[in-house]
N, C-alpha and C positions, 0 to 999 in steps of 0.2 A: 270950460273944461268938461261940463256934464253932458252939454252936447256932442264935443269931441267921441267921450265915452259910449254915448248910446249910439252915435251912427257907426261905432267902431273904425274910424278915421286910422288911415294912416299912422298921421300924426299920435295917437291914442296908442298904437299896438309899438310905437316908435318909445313910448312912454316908458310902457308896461316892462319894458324889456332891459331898460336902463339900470333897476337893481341887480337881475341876473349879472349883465354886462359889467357891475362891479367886483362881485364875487368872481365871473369868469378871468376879469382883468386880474383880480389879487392869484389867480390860479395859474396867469402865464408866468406874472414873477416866481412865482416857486416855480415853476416849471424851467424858466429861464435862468435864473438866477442861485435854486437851493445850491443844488448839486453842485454846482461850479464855483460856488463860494467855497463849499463845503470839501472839495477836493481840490482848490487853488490856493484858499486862506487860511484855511486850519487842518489841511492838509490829513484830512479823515482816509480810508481805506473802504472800497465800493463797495465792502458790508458793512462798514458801517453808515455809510449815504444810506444805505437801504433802510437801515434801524431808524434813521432818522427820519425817513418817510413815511415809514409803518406807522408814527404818530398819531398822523392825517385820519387812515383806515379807522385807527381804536378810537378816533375822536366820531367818526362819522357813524359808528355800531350803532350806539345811542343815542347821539346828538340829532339825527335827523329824524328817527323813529319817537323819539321823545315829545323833541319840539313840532310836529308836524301831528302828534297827537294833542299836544296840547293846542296849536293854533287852531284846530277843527274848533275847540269847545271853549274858547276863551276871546273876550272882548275888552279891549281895554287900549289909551291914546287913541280912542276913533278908529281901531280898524281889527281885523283876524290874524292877518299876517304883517300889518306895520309895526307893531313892536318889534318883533324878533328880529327884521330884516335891519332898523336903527338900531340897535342891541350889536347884534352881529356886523353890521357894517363898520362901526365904529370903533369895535373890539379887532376887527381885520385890520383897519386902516394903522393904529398901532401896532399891532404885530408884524408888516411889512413892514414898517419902520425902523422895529427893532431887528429883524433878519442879517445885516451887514454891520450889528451889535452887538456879537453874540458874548467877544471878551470883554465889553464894560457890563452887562449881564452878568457875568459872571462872576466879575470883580464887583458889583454890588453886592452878587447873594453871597457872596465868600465863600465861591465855586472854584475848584480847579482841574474838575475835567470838565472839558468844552463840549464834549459830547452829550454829556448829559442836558446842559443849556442848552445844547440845538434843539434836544427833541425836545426839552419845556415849551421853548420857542415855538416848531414846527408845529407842535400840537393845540398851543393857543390859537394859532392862528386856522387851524382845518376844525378845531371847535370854533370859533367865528362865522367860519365860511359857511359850515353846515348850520349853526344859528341859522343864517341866511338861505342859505341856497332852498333850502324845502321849501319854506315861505315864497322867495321870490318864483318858483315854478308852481306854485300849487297856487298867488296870487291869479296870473295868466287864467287858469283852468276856472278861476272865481269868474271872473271880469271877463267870461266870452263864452257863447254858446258851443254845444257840441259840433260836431263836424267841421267842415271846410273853413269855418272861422277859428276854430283852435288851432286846426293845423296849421292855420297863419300864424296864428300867436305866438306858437312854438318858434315858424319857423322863421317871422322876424326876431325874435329872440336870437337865432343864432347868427341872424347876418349882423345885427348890430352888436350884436357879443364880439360876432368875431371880428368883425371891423376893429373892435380896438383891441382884440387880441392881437392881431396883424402889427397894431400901431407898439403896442409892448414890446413883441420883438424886433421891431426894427428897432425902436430905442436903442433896446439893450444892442443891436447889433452896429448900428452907427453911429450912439453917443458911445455908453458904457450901463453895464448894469447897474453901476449904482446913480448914476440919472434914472434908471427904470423903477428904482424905486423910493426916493423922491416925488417922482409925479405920482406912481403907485399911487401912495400915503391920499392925495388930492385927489386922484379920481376913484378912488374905494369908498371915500369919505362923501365926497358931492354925488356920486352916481346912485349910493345907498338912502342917503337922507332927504334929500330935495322930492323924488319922482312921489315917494310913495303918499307925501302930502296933497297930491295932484291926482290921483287918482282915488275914487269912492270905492269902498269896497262893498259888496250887498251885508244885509243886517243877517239876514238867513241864508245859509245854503239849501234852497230847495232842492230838489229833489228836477230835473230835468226829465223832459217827455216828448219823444220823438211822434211824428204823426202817427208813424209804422209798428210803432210801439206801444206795450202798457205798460201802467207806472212801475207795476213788479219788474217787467222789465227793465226798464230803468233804470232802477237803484239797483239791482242785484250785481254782485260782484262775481266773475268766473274764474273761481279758484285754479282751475286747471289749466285755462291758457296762462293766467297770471305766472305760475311756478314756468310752463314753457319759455314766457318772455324773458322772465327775468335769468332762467340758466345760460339761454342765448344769449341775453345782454352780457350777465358774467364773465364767458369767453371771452367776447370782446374785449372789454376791459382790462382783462388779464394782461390779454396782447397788447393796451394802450399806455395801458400803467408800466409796468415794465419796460418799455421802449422811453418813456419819460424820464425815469429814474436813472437808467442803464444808460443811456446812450452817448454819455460822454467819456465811458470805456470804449467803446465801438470807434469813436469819435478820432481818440488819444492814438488809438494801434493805425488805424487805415484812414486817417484822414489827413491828419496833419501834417505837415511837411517834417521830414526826415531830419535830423540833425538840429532840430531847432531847440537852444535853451529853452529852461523851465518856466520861464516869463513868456517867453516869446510861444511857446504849446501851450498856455494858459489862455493867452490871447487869443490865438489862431481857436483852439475850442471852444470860448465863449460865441466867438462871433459865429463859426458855423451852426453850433446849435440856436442861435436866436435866428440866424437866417431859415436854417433848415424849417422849424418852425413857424416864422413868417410865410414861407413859403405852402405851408400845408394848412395854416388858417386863413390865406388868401384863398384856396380853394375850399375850407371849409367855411367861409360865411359865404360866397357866393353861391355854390348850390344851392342851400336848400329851398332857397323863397323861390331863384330864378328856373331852377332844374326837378329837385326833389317834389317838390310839393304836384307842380303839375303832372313827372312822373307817376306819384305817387295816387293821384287822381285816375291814372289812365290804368295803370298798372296794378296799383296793390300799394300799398305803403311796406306790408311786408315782404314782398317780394320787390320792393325796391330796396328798403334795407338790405336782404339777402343778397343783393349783387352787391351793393356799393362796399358790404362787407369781404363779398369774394374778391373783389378786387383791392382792398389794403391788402387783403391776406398775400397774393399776388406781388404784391409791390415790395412785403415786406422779405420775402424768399428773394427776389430782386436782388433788393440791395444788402442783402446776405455773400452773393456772389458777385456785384457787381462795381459797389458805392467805394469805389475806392479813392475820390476823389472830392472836394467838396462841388463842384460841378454835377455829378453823377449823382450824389447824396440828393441836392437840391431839387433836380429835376422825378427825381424818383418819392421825392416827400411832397410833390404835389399830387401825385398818382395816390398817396397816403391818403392825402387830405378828400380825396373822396371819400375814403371809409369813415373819416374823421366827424364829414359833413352828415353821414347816415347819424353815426351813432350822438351824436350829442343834440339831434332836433325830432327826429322822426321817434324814439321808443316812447318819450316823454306824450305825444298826442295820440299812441297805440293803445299806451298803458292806460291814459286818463279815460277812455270810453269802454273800459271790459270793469271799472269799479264803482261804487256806489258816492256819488258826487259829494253827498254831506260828508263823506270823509276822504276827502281828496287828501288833505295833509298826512293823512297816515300811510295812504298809498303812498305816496312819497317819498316818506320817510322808510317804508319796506321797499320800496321799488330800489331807494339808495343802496341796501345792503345788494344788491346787486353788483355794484360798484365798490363799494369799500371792503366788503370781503374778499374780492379779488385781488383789491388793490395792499390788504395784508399778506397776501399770500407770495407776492412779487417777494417780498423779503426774500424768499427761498433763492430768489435768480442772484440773486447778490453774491450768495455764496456758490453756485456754481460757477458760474464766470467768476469767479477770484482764482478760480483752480483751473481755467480753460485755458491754454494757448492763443485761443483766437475768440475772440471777442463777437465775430459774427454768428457765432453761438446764441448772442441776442434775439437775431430777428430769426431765425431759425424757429426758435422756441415760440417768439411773438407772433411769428407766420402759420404757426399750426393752430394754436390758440384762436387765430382768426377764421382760420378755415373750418372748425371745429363749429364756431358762433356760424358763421355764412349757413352751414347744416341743418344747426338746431333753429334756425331762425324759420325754415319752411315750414319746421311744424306748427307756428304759431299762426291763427286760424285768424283771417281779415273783417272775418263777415260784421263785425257791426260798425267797423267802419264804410263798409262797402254800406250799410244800409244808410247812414248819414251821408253818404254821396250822394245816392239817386235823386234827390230833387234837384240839384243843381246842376248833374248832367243830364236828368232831361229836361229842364229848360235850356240847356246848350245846344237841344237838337230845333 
């Protein structure tokens, strides 16, 4: 395994990526699964799907800012980030469990509104995920040098993320979601516990030193593009989260077949939504190792994210006017899953070289409030679409949101990634 590790084998970066690829798997089942529980089963109102989502956001304020400051300076079970990642992995893997449990929960605590149980529920489980997630992306940044080999790291990361993201949704689309969350429970739990035993973490986070570079260099953190990245990530999100939550009102009005009883629209909506998504995480784990990264080599990482974000933005005004069918829907959430592919591999290896490497967890953990502050804020779309006529009011809003992030994204400046290129492309000359 140590030599796996220092030659950075394949096999090694296939590892490393397996605890993300838990946490990302616990994140299709809510993705696939909350909302449609929560508006099939217990028969909530798409403000309050939203309340219950908002959860996730107030869990991840502090949960990843906290724990990502604490893994920078704490040591303990042999590693920096293996406890938290077993901690949280373990505490997800239960709370998927309990998801499609929420009235014997209830009826234990001698609860009788259910609402309130969901968000106990939803929120155990995105405090878990955020236990995890900091950790498992800031292990990566430990366990690999700067330039063209992190940006592998990452961007294995998302192809085998998203591989079994893919395999979640089809689950739930061709078994049923509650098979997706049964196996959930087993790959949250083995995917979390098992890799990080296999993997050495360094004792010290040194301080890294490019040839072109001095050590000031190095370690110093660039406050000002950092604020750039992270408002342009924000957009993004905005536009992601919201279309997650929301989109099985969009789903309900223009997709599903006309006249169909309430069992039979229950069904017809689960399954497009896990398809739709299938569909946009098959193109979101293939980019990024096979398209992005070389792109990103030739081009710019930031201005390949910039496009790949112009064009969700693109797709989502689309299917605004178009997705009237779940055909239409399908083929247009693969055009998504480009933006999809940018935003969840490429910010993560921008961000890690503009900050100071002994504290990568904390970057992390602020780099999250990127994401979860936006992702509190969708709340708000809940309640306007409760009052809209038309429901494609969704990607309207999601489609600006995007195009907004495509903008801010040029102003975030490449150059020190472009300086960790140059030795590798000119030895490719």
């Amino acid at each position: 395994m140590l030599d796996m590790q220092r030659r950075l084998s394949n096999s090694f970066y296939a590892l490393t990526s397996l605890p993300a690829t838990a946490m990302g798997f616990a994140l299709c089942i809510q993705i696939s699964a909350l909302s449609w529980l929560l508006s099939t089963k217990y028969y909530l109102d798409i403000h309050e799907i939203g309340i219950v989502w908002a959860a996730g956001p107030l869990a991840g304020i502090l949960g990843q800012v906290i724990i990502g400051f604490i893994s920078d300076k704490t040591w303990f079970w042999g590693g920096r980030r293996r406890p938290f990642i077993l901690i949280g992995g373990t505490l997800a893997a239960l709370s998927v469990f309990l998801l499609p449990r929420i009235e014997v929960v209830a009826d234990l605590l001698g609860v009788t509104n259910l609402l309130v149980v969901a968000v106990i529920i939803a929120l155990t489980l995105d405090l878990s995920i955020n236990i995890s997630f900091n950790p498992t992306r800031s292990l990566i940044a430990d366990v690999t040098p700067e330039g063209q080999a992190r940006t592998r790291g990452y961007t294995w990361m998302q192809t085998i993320s998203g591989f079994w993201g893919v395999m979640a949704y089809l689950i739930g689309a061709f078994i049923d979601n509650y098979a997706l969350i049964a196996i959930g429970v087993i790959v949250v739990l083995a995917f979390s516990v098992l890799p990080v035993f296999l993997v050495q973490e360094p004792r010290e986070l040194a301080p890294e030193t490019a040839a072109s570079a001095t050590p000031a260099a190095a370690t110093s953190t660039d406050w000002g593009q950092l604020w750039r990245l992270w408002t342009a990530h924000a957009f993004s999100w905005f536009g992601v989260q919201a279309m997650f939550v929301y989109i099985i009102a969009f789903i309900q009005q223009h997709v599903v077949a006309a006249g169909a009883t309430a069992e039979q629209a229950a069904a017809q909506s689960g399954h497009v939504i896990a398809i739709s998504f299938a569909v946009m995480n098959v193109v979101g784990f293939l980019l990024p190792a096979l398209v992005l990264a070389p792109l990103g080599a030739r081009i710019g990482r930031v201005r390949t994210q910039a496009i790949c974000i112009g064009i969700m933005a693109l797709a989502y005004f689309a299917i605004a006017l178009f997705a009237r069918s779940p055909a239409s829907l399908y083929v247009l959430m693969a055009v998504v899953g480009i933006g999809w592919a940018a935003v969840v591999s490429l910010p993560f290896a921008i961000m890690s070289e503009k900050v100071d490497k002994r504290r990568m967890g904390f970057f992390m953990g602020l780099f999250n409030l990127s994401v979860v502050l936006p992702q509190l804020a969708t709340t708000g779309v809940g309640y306007v679409l409760r009052d809209a006529a038309d429901k494609s009011l969704l990607f309207l809003i999601c489609g600006g949101c995007l195009a907004v992030s495509a903008v801010l994204w040029t102003f975030v400046s490449d150059a020190r990634a472009a300086e960790a290129l140059e030795p590798a492309l000119a030895n490719s000359h």
